[in-house]
Rosetta silent file (secondary structure, phi, psi, omega in degrees, C-alpha in Angstrom):
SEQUENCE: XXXXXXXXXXXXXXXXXXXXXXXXXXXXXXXXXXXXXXXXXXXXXXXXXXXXXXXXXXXXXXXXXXXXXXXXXXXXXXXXXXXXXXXXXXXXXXXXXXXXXXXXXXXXXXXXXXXXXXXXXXXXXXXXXXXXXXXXXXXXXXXXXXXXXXXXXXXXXXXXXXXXXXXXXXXXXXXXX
SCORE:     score description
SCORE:     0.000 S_00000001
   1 L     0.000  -44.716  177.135   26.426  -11.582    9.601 S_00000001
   2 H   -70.825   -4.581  167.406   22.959  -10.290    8.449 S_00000001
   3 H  -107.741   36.406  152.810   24.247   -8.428    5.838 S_00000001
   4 H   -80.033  -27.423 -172.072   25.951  -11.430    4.100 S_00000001
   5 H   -91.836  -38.608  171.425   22.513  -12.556    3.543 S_00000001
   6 L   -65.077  -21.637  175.921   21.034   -8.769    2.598 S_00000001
   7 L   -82.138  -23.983  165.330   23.404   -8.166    0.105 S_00000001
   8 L   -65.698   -7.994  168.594   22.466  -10.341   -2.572 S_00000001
   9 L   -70.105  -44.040  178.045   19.441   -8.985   -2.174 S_00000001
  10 H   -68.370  -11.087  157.772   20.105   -5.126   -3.329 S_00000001
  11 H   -74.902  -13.137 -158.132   20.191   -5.680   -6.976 S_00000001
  12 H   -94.000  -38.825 -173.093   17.249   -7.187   -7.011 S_00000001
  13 H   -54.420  -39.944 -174.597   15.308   -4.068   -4.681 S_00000001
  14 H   -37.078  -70.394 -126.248   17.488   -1.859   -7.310 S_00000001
  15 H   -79.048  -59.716 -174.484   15.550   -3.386   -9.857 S_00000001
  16 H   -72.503   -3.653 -132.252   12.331   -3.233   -8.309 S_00000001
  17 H  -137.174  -53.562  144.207   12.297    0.269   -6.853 S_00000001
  18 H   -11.048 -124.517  165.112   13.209    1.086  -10.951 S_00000001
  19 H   -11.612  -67.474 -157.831   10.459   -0.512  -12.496 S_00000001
  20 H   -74.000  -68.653 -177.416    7.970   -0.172   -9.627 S_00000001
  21 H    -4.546  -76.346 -169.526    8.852    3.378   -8.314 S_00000001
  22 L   -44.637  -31.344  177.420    6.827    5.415  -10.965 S_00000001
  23 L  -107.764   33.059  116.346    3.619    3.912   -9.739 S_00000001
  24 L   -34.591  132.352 -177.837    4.459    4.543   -6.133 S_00000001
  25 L   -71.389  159.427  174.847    1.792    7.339   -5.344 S_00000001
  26 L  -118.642   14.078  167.992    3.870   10.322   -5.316 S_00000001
  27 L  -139.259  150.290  168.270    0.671   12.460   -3.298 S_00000001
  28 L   -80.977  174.404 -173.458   -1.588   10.911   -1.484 S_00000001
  29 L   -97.262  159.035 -165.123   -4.772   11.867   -3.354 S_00000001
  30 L  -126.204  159.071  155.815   -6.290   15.121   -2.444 S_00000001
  31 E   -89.882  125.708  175.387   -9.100   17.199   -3.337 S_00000001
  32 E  -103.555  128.645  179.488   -8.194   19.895   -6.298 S_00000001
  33 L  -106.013   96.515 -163.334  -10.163   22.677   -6.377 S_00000001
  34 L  -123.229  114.598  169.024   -9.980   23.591  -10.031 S_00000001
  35 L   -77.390  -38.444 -168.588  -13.155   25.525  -11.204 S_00000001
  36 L   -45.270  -33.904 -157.814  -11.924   26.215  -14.824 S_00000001
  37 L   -72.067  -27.393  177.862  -12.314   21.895  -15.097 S_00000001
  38 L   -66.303  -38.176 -172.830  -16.369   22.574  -14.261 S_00000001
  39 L   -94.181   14.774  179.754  -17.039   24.842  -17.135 S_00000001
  40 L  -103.165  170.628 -164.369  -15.483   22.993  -19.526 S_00000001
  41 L  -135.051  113.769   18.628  -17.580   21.157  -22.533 S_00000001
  42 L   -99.087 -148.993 -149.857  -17.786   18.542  -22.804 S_00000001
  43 L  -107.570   89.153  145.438  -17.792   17.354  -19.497 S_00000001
  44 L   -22.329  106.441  176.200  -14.928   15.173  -18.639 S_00000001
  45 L  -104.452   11.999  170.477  -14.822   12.998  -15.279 S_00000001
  46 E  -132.503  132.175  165.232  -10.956   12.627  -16.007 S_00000001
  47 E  -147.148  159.464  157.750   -8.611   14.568  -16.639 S_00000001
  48 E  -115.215  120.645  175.643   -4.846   14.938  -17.206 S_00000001
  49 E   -97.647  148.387 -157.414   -2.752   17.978  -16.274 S_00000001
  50 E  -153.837  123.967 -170.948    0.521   19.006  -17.359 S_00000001
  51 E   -92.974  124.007 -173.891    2.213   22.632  -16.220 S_00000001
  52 E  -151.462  172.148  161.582    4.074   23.892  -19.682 S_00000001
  53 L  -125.442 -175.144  144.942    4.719   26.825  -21.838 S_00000001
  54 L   -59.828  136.928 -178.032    4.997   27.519  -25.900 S_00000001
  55 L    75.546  -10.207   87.849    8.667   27.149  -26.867 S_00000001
  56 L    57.047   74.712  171.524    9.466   25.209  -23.858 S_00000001
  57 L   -48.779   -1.423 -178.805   12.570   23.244  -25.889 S_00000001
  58 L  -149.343  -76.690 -176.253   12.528   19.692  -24.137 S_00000001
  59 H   -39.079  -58.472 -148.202    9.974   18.905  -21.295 S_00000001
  60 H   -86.855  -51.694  173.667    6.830   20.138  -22.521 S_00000001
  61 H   -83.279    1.853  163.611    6.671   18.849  -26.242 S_00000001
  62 H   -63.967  -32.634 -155.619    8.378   15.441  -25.284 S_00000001
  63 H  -119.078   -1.322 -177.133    5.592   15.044  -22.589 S_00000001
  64 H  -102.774  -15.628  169.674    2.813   16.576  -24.507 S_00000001
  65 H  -102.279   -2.614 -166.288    3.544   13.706  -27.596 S_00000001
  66 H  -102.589  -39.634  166.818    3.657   11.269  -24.664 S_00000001
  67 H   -60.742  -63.677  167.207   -0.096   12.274  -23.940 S_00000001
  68 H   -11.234  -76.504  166.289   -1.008   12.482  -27.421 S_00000001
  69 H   -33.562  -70.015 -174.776    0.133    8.771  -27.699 S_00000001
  70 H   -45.510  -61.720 -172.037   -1.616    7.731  -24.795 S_00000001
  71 H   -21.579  -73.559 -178.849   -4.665    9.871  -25.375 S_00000001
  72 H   -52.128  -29.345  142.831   -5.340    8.000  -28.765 S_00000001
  73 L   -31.297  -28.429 -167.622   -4.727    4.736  -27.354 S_00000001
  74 L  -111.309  148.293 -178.054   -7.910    5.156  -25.271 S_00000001
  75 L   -55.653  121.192 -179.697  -11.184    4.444  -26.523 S_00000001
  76 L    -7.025  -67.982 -162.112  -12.805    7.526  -27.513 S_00000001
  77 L   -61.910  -18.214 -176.987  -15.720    7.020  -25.148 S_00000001
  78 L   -99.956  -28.916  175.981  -12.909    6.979  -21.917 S_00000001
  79 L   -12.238  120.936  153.901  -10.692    9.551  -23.469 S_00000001
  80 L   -68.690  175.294 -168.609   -9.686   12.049  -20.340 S_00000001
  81 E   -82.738  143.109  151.270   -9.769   16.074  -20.747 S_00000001
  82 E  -106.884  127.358 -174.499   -5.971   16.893  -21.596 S_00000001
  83 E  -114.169  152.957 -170.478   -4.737   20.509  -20.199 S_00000001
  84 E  -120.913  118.310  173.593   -1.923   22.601  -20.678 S_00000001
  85 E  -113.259  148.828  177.488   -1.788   25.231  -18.083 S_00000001
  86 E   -71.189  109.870 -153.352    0.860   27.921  -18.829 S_00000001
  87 L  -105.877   16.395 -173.829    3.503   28.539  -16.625 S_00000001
  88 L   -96.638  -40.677  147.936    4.430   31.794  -17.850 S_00000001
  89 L    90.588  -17.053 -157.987    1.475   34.374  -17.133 S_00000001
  90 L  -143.790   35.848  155.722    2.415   36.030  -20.261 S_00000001
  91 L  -103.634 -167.389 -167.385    1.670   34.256  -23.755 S_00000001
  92 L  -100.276  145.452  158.451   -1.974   35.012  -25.284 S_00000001
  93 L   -48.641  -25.445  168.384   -4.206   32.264  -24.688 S_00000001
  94 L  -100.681    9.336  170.337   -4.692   31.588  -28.023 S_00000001
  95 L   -73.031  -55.064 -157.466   -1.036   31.180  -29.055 S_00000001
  96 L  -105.088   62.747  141.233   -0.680   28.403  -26.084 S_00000001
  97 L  -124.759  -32.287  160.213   -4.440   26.377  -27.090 S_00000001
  98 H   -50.653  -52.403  173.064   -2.931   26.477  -30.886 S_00000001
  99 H   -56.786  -53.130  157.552   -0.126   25.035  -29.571 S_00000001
 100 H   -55.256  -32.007  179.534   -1.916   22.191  -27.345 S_00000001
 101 H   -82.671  -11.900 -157.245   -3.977   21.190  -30.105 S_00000001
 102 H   -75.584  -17.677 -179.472   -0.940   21.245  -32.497 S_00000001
 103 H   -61.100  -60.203  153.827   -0.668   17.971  -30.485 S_00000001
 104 L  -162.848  131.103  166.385   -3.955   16.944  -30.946 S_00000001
 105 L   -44.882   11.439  171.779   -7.125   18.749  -31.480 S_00000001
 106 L  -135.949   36.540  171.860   -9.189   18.096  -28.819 S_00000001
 107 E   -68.616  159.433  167.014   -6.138   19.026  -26.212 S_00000001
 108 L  -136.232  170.387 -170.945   -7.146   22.238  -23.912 S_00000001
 109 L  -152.917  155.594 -179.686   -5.008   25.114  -22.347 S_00000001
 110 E  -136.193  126.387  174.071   -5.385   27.163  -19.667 S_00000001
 111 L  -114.257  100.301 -164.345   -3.362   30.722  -19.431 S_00000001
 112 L   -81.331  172.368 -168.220   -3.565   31.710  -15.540 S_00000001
 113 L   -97.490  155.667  170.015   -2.906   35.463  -14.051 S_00000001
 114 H   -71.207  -48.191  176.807    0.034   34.924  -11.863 S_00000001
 115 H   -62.889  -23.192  162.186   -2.202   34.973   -9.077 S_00000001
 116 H   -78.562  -36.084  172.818   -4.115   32.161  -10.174 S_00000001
 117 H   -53.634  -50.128 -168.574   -0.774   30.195  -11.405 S_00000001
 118 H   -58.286  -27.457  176.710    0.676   30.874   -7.885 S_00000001
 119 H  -106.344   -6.283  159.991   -2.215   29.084   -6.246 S_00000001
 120 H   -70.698  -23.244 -167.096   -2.513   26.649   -9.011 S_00000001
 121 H   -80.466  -37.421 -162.335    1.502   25.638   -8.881 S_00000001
 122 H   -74.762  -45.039  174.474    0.789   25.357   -4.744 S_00000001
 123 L   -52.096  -39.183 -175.866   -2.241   23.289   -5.247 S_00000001
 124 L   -92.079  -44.366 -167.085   -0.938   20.821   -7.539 S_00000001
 125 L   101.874   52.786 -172.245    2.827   21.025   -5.852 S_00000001
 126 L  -114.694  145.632  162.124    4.575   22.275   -8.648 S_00000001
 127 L  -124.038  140.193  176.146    7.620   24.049   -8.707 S_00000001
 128 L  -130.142  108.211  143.503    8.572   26.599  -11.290 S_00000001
 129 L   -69.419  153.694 -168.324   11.847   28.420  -11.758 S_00000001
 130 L  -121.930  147.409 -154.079   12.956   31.050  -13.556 S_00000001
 131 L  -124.454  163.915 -156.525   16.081   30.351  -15.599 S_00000001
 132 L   -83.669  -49.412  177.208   19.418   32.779  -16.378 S_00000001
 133 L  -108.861 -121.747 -145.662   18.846   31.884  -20.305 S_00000001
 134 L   -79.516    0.893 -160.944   17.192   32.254  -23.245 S_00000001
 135 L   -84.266 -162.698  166.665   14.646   29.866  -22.364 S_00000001
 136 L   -87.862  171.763  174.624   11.294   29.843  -20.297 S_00000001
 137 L   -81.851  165.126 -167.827   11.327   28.345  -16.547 S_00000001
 138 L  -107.163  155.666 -140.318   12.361   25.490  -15.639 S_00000001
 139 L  -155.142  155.510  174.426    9.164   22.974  -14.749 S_00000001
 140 L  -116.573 -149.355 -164.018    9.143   19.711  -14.297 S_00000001
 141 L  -133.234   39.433 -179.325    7.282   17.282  -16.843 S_00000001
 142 L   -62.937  167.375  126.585    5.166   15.797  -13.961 S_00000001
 143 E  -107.281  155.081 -175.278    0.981   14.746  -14.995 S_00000001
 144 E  -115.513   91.970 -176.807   -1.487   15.123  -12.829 S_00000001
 145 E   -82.956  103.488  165.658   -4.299   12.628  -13.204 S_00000001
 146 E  -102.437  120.888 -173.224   -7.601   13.848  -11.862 S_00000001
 147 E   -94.106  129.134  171.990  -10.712   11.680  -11.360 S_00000001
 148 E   -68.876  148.283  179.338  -14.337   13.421  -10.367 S_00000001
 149 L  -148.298   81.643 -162.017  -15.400   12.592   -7.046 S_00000001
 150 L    68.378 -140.350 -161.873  -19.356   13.911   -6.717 S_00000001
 151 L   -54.575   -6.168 -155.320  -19.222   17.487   -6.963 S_00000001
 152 L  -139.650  125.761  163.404  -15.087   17.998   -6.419 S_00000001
 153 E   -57.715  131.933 -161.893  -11.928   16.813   -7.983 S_00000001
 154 E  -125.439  126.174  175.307   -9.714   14.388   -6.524 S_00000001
 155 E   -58.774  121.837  171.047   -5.540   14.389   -7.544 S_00000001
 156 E  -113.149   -9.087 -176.479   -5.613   10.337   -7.784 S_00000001
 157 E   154.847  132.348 -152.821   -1.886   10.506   -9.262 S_00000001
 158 E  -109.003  122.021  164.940    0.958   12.059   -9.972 S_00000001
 159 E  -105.545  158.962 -155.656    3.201   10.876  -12.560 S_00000001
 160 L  -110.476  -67.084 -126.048    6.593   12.206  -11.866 S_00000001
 161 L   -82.341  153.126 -158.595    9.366   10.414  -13.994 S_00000001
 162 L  -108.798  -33.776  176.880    9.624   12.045  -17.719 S_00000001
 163 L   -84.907   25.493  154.727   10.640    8.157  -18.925 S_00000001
 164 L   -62.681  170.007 -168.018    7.487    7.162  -18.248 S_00000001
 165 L  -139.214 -160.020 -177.405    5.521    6.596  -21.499 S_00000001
 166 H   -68.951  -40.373 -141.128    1.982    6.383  -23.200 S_00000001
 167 H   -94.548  -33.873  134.133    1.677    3.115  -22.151 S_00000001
 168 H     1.961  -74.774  175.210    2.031    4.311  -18.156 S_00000001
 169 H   -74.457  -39.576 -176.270   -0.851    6.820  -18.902 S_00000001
 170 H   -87.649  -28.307 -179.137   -3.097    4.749  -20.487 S_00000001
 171 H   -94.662   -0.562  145.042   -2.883    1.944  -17.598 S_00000001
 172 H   -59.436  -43.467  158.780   -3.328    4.659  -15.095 S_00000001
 173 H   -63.838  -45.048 -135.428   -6.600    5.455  -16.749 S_00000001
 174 L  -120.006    1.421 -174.447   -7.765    2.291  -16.914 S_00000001
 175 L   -56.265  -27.587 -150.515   -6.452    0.899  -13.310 S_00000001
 176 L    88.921   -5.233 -166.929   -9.621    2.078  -11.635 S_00000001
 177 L   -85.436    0.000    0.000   -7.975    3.855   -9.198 S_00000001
């Protein structure tokens, strides 16, 4: 009998769970211990991160024009840091920061040692595969928004879903959270 009444109900949760889902946290927030994010200048108390490589054929510049959009959206003075960390261990750093800026110029990249990617992928929750063709591994096209919190970085939110858009990202910045 009670599900005569619940079923009229499930398009409409459908619906919601759609829509709503992406801003479900998908970590609770955490402290990220990212040192690279201290020495950079200027000094950022936001930032967004996004695990990518150069040549990367889908993911990375689809979600790297999705910052871009956003980025530019925000007033200058709120702008977050944006980073590209490399998921690859083995272009030159100045191949994949040409590339992030081809996005926008004041994009940053980071090219980690496998030992720092391996504790950066665990830290964040990332998973990276290595794939049979011609391509790079396969990554997923999460961001990682981090907000300072005194001396230490805090993950405040992860967006997962790749049809999220600029407009997503810019009211994540601006939520307060």
């Amino acid at each position: 009998m009670p599900s005569r009444f619940l079923a009229p109900l499930l398009p409409l949760a459908s619906l919601l769970l759609v829509f709503w889902l992406p801003w479900l946290p998908q970590d609770e927030q955490r402290p990220i211990h990212f040192p690279w994010l201290d020495q950079q200048m200027p000094h950022h108390d936001n930032w967004w991160v996004f695990f990518g490589y150069v040549g990367c054929p889908d993911i990375c510049p689809d979600t790297l024009a999705k910052l871009r959009n956003a980025y530019q959206r925000l007033p200058a003075g709120s702008r977050p840091g944006v980073l590209l960390i490399d998921v690859t261990t083995k272009v030159d750093p100045d191949l994949l920061t040409r590339y992030a800026q081809g996005f926008h110029p004041d994009f940053q990249a980071y090219a980690p040692t496998l030992g720092e990617l391996e504790r950066l992928s665990s830290l964040f929750g990332v998973k990276i595969r290595p794939r049979a063709d011609e391509f790079g591994p396969d990554h997923s096209g999460a961001v990682y928004q981090l907000r300072r919190a005194g001396p230490d970085w805090m993950l405040v939110r992860t967006f997962q879903d790749r049809r999220l858009g600029p407009n997503d990202l810019v009211a994540g910045m601006t939520s307060g959270q």
